[in-house]
NUNU-8020 format. One record per residue (C-alpha): residue number from 0; residue in one letter; x, y, z. Coordinates in steps of 0.2 Angstrom, whole numbers, plus 5000, padded with zeros to 4 digits. Layout:
% NUNU-8020
+-----+----+------+------+------+
:   i : aa :    x :    y :    z :
+-----+----+------+------+------+
: NUM :  A :    X :    Y :    Z :
...
+-----+----+------+------+------+
% end
This chain:
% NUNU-8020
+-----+----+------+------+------+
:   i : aa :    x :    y :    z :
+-----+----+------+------+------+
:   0 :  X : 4771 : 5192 : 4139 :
:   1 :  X : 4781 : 5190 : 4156 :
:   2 :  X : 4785 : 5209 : 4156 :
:   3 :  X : 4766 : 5216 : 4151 :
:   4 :  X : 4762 : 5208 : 4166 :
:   5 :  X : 4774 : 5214 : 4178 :
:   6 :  X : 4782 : 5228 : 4166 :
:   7 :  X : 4774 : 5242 : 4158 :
:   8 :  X : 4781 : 5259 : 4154 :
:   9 :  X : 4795 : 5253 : 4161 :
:  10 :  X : 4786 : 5250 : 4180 :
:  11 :  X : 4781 : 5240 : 4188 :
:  12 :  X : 4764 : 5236 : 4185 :
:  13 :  X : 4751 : 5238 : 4202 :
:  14 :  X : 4748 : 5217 : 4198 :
:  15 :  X : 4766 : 5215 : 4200 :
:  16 :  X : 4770 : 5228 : 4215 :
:  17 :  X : 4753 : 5220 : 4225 :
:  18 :  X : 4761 : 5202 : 4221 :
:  19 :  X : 4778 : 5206 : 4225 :
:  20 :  X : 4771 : 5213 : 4245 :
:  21 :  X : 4759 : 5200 : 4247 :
:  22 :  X : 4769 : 5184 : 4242 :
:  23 :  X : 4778 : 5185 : 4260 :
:  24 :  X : 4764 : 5190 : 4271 :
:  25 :  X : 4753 : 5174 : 4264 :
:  26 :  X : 4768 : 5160 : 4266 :
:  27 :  X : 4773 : 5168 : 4282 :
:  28 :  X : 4754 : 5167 : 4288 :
:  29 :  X : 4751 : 5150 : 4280 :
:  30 :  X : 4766 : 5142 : 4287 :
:  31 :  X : 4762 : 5151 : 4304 :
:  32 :  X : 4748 : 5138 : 4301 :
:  33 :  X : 4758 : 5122 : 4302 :
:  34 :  X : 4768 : 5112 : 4311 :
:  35 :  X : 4771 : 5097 : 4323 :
:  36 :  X : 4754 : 5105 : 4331 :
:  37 :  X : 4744 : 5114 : 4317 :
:  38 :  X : 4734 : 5132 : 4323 :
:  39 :  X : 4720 : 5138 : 4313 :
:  40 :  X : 4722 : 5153 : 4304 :
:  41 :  X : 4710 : 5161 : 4314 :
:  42 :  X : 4720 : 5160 : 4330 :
:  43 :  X : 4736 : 5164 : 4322 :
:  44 :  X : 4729 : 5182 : 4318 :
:  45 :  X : 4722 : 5182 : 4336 :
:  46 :  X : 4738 : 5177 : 4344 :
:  47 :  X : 4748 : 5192 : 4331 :
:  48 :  X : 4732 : 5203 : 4340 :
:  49 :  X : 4738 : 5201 : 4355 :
:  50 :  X : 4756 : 5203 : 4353 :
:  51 :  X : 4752 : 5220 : 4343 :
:  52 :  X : 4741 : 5224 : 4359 :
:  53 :  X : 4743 : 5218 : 4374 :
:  54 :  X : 4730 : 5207 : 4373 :
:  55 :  X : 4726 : 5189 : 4383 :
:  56 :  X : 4721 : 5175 : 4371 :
:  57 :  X : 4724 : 5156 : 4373 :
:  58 :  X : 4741 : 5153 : 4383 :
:  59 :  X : 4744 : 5138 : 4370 :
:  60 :  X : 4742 : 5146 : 4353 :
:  61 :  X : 4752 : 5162 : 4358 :
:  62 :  X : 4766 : 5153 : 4363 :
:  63 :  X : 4765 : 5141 : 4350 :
:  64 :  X : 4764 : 5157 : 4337 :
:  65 :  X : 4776 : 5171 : 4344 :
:  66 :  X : 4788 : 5164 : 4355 :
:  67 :  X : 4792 : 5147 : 4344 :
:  68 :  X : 4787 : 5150 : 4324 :
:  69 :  X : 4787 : 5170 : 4321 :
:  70 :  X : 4805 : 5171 : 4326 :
:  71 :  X : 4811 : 5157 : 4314 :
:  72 :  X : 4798 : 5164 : 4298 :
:  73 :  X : 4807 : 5182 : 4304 :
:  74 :  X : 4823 : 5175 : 4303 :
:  75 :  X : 4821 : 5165 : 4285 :
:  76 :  X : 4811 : 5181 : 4277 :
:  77 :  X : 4827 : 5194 : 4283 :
:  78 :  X : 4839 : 5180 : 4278 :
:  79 :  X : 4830 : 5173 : 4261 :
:  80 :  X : 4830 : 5191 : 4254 :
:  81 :  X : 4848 : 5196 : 4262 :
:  82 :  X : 4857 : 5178 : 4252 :
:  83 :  X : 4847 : 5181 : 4236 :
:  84 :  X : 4850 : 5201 : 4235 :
:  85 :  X : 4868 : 5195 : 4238 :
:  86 :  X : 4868 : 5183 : 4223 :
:  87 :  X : 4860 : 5194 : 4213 :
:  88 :  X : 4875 : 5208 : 4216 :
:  89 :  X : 4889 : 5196 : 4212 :
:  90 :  X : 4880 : 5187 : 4198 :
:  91 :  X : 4880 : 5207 : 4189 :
:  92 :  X : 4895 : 5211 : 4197 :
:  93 :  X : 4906 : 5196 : 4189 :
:  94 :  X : 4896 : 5195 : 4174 :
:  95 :  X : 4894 : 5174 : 4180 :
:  96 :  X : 4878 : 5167 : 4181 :
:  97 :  X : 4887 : 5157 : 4193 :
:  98 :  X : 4891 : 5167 : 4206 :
:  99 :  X : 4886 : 5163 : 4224 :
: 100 :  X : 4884 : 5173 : 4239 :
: 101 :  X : 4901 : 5165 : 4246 :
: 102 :  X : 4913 : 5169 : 4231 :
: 103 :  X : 4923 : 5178 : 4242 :
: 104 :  X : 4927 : 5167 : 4255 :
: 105 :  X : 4915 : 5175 : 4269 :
: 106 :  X : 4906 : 5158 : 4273 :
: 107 :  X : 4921 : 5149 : 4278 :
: 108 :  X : 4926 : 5163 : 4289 :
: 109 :  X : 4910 : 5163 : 4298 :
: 110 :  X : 4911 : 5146 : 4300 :
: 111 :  X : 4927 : 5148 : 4308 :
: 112 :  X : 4920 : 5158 : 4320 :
: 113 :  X : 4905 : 5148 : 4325 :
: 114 :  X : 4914 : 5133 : 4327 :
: 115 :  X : 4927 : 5140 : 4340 :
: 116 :  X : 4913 : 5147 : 4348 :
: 117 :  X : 4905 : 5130 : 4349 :
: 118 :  X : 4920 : 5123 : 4355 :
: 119 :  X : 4921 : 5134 : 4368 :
: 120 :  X : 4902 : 5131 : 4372 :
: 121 :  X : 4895 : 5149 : 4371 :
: 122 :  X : 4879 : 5152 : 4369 :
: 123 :  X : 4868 : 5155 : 4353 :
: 124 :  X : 4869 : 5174 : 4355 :
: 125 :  X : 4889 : 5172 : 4359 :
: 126 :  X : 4890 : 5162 : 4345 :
: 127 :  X : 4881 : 5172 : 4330 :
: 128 :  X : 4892 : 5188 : 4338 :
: 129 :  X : 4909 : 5177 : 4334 :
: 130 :  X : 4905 : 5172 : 4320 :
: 131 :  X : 4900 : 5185 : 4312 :
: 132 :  X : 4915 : 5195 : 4317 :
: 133 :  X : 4925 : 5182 : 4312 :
: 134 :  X : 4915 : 5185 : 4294 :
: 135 :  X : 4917 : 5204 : 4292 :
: 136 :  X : 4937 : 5199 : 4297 :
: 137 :  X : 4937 : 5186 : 4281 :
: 138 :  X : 4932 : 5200 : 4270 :
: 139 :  X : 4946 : 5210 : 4277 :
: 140 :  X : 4959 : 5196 : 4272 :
: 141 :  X : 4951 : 5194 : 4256 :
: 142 :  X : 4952 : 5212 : 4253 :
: 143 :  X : 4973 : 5212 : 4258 :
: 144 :  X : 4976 : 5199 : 4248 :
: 145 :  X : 4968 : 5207 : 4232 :
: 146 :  X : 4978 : 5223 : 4239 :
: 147 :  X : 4980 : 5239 : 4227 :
: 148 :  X : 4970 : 5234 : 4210 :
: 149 :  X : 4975 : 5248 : 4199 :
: 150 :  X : 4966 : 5241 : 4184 :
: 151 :  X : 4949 : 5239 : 4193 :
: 152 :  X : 4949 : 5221 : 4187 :
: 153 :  X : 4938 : 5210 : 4198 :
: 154 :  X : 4949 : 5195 : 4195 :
: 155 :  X : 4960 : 5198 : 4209 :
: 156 :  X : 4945 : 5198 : 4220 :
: 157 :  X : 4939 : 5181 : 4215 :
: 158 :  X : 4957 : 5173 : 4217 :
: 159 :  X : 4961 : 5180 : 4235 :
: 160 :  X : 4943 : 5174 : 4239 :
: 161 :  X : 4948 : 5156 : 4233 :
: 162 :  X : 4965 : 5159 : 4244 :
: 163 :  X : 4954 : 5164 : 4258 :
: 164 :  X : 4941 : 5151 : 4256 :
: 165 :  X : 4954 : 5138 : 4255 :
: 166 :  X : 4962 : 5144 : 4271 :
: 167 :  X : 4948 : 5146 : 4282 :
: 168 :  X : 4941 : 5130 : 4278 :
: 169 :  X : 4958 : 5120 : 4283 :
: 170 :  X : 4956 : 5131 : 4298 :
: 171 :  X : 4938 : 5125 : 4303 :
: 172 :  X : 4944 : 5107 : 4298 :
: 173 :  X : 4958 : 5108 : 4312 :
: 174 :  X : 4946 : 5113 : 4323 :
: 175 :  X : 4933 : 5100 : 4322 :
: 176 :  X : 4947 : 5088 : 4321 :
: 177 :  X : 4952 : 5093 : 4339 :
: 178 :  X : 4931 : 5095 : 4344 :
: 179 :  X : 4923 : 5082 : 4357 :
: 180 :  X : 4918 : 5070 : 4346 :
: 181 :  X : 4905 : 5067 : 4357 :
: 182 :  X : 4896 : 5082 : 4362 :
: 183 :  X : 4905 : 5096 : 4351 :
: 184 :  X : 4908 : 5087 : 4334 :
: 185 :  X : 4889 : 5082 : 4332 :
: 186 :  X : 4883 : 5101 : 4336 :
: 187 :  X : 4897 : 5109 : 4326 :
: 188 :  X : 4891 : 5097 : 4310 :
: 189 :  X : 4871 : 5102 : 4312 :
: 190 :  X : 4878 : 5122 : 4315 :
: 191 :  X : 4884 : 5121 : 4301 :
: 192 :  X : 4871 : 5113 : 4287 :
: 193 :  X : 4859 : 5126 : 4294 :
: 194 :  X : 4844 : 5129 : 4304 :
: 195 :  X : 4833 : 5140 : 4312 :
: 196 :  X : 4828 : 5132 : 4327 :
: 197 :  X : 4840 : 5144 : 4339 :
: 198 :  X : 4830 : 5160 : 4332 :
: 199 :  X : 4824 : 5173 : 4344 :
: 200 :  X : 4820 : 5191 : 4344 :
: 201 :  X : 4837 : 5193 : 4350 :
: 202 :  X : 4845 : 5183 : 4337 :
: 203 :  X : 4835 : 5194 : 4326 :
: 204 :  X : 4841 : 5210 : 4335 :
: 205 :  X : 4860 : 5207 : 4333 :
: 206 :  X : 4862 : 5199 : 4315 :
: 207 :  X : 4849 : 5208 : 4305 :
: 208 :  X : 4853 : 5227 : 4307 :
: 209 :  X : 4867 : 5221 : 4295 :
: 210 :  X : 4858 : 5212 : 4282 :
: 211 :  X : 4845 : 5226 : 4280 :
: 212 :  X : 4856 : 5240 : 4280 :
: 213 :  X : 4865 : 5230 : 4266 :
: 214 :  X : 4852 : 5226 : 4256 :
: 215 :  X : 4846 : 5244 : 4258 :
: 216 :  X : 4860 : 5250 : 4247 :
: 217 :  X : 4857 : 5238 : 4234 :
: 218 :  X : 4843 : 5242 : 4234 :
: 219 :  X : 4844 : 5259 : 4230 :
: 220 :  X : 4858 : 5257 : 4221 :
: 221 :  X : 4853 : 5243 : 4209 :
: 222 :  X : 4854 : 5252 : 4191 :
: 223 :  X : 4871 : 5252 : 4194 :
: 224 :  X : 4873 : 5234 : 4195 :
: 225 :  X : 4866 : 5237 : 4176 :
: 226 :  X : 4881 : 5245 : 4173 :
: 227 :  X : 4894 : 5234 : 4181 :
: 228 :  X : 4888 : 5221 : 4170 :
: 229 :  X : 4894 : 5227 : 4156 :
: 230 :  X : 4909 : 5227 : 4148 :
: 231 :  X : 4924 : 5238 : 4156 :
: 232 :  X : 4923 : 5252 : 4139 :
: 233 :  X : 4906 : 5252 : 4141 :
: 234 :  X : 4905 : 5254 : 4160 :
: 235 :  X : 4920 : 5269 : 4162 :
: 236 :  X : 4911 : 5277 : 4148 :
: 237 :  X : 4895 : 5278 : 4160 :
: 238 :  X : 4905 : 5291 : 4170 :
: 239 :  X : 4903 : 5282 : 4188 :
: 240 :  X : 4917 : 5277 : 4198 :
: 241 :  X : 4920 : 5260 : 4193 :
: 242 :  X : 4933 : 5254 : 4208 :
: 243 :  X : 4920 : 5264 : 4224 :
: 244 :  X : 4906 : 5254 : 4215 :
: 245 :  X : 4910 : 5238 : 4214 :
: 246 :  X : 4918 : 5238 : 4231 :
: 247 :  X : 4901 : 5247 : 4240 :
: 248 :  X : 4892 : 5231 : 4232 :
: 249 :  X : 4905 : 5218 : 4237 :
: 250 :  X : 4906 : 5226 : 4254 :
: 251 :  X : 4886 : 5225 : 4255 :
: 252 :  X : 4885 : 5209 : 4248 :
: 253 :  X : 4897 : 5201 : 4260 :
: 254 :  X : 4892 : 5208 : 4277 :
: 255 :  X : 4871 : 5204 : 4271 :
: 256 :  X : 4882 : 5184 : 4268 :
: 257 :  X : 4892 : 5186 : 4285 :
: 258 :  X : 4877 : 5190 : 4296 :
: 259 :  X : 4864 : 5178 : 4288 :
: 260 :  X : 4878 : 5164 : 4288 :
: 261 :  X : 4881 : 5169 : 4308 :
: 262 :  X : 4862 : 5167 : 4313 :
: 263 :  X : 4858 : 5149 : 4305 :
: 264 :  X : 4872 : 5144 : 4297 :
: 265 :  X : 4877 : 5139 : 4278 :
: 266 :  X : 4863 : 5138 : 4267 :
: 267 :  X : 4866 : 5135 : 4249 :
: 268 :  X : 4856 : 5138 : 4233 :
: 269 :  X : 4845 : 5153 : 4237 :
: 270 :  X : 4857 : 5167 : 4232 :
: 271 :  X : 4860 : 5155 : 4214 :
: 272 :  X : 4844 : 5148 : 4212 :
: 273 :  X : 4830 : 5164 : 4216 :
: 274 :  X : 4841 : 5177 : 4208 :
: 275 :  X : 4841 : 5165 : 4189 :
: 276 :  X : 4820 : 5164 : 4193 :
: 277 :  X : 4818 : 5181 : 4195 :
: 278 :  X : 4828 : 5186 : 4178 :
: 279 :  X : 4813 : 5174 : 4169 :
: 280 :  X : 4801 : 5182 : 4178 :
: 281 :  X : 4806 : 5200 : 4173 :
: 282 :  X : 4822 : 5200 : 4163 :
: 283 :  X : 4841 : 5205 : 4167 :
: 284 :  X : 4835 : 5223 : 4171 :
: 285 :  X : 4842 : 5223 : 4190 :
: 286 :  X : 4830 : 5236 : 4194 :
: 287 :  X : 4816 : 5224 : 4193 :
: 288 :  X : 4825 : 5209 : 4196 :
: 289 :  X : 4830 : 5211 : 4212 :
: 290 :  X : 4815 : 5219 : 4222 :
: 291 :  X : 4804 : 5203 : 4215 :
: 292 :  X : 4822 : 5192 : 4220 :
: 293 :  X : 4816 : 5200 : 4239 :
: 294 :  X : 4801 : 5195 : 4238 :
: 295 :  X : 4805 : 5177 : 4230 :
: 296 :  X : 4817 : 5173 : 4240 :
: 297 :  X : 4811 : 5179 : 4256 :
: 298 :  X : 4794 : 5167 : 4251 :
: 299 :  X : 4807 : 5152 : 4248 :
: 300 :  X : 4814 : 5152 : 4264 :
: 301 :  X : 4800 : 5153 : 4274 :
: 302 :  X : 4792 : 5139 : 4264 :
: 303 :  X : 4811 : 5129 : 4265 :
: 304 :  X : 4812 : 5131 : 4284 :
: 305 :  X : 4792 : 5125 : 4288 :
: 306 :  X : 4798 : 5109 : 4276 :
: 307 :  X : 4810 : 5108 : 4286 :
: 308 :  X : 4802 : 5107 : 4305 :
: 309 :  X : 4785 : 5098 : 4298 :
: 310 :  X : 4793 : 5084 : 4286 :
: 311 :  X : 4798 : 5074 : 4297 :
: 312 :  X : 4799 : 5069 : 4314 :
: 313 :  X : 4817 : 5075 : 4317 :
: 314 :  X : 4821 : 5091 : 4310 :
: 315 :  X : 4831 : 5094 : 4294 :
: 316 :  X : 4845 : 5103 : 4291 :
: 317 :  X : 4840 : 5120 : 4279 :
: 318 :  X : 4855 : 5115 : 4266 :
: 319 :  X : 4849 : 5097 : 4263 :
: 320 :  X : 4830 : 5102 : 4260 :
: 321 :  X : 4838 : 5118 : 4248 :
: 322 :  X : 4851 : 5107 : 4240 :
: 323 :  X : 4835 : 5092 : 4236 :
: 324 :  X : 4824 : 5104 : 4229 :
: 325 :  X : 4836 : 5117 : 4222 :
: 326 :  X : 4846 : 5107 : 4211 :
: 327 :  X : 4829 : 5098 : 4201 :
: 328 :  X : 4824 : 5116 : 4198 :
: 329 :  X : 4841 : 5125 : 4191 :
: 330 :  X : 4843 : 5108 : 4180 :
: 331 :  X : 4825 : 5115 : 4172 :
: 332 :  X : 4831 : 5131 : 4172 :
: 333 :  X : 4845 : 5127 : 4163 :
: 334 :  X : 4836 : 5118 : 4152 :
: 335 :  X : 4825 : 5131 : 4146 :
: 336 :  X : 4837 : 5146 : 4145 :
: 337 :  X : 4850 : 5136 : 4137 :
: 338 :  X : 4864 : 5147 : 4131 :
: 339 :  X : 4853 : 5164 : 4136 :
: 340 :  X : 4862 : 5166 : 4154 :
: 341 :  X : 4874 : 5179 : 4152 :
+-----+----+------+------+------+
% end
């Protein structure tokens, strides 16, 4: 049933396509919507007018809308569908249900990197520059560590990202050891559990180029990922280059992770949880999976993030409201797949 109505003649149905466009544009507008001071929908539109063209509406809801919420929902669409088309690749490209954006060690190395830059109190756009170059430099550890891999296993991979992983975070735990624990410590721990509130079109301007590009070439090349996940006779018996593939997608995968943990910080779940919706949505076909996994997960964060600045009087961090609702929902999941995840 789940496929005739997204699936037919093996496309995408125009339900499915108009559904998988849409889904962002109507969160992003609704939550545009609410917040600690609520704007009807009409004014938001008007304020998006004016921005478009140079308009002069009310000095209060323009304000309210472009300068403060349209650079946070920007930020958690580009993220949201950057993490999940990252979880998506290494869930088919280690054939583990399991896999999470971070496998490789990435995270902890951006983290690194945005808490020394804390520590030396630079500035947001100083910070996410830091720490993402500290990311991309992770995935060049990981990648020496696994060195020459002549077999085209993946297991090496995984192991030097544990070793990396490992080593990054005793290196971020030193470092908040020797913090302030007054001013630094305090701003290092919220960094760190995820927020959007430092978004700006700057922000936007400097991290996402990466993630898109990224996501581009999954995109793209997402039948291969179909292939990946099969087992290794199978897959050289395809007639692609096994060892250039799956290292395009790790490289991808990881510099979508690095950027989109370098502009809010760590943020768990989406890239496990959207990616395992997605498959009971459409299937395990990656060519359908991941462009709804776009859409789904670019909706989720938005959704997570206004949760986040409207539940309570102080805002949350993004990985407790992600952990508190993603959790109840992969339990279900699980449940109803059982032993079906492959």
């Amino acid at each position: 049933m789940r496929n005739t109505i997204w699936i037919k003649n093996g496309k995408f149905t125009k339900t499915a396509i108009i559904l998988m466009l849409l889904l962002p544009v109507f969160t992003s507008v609704i939550c545009l919507c609410l917040g600690r001071m609520n704007v009807p929908a009409a004014d938001v539109l008007a304020a998006l007018g004016d921005m478009l063209f140079e308009g002069e509406g009310s000095s209060r809801n323009y304000s309210i809308i472009v300068n403060l919420r349209l650079p946070r929902i920007l930020m958690a669409i580009i993220v949201g569908a950057g993490l999940t088309c990252a979880g998506d690749s290494f869930q088919s490209l280690f054939s583990n249900p399991l896999a999470t954006p971070d496998i490789l060690g990435v995270s902890s190395g951006t983290c690194v990197g945005a808490i020394l830059a804390i520590i030396l109190s630079c500035g947001i756009l100083e910070t996410q520059l830091i720490a993402l170059a500290f990311g991309l430099c992770s995935v060049w550890f990981t990648l020496r560590i696994a060195g020459r891999n002549e077999s085209g296993s993946i297991v090496y991979l995984v192991l030097a990202g544990v070793i990396a992983s490992s080593l990054f975070n005793a290196l971020g735990s030193l470092l908040k050891y020797t913090a302030d624990p007054q001013e630094k410590l305090p701003e290092i721990t919220y960094w760190l559990m995820g927020s959007f509130t430092g978004a700006g079109f700057r922000e936007i301007f400097v991290g996402s180029p990466l993630i898109i590009i990224g996501v581009v070439i999954v995109f793209l090349l997402r039948w291969r990922l179909n292939v990946l996940s099969l087992s290794e006779d199978e897959a050289k018996a395809s007639g692609i280059d096994l060892k250039k593939t799956r290292m395009l997608f790790i490289l991808a995968a990881t510099v979508i992770t690095a950027s989109s943990v370098s502009m809010c910080g760590q943020v768990g779940w989406i890239g496990l949880l959207i990616p395992h919706c997605a498959r009971m949505l459409v299937g395990s076909n990656n060519r359908y999976v991941i462009p709804v996994s776009l859409s789904l997960g670019a909706s989720f964060m938005v959704a997570i993030d206004t949760l986040s600045r409207t539940i309570s009087v102080i805002e949350l961090p993004i990985s407790i409201l992600t952990a508190i609702i993603g959790a109840p929902v992969f339990i279900s999941l699980l449940k109803k797949t059982r032993g079906d995840l492959r």
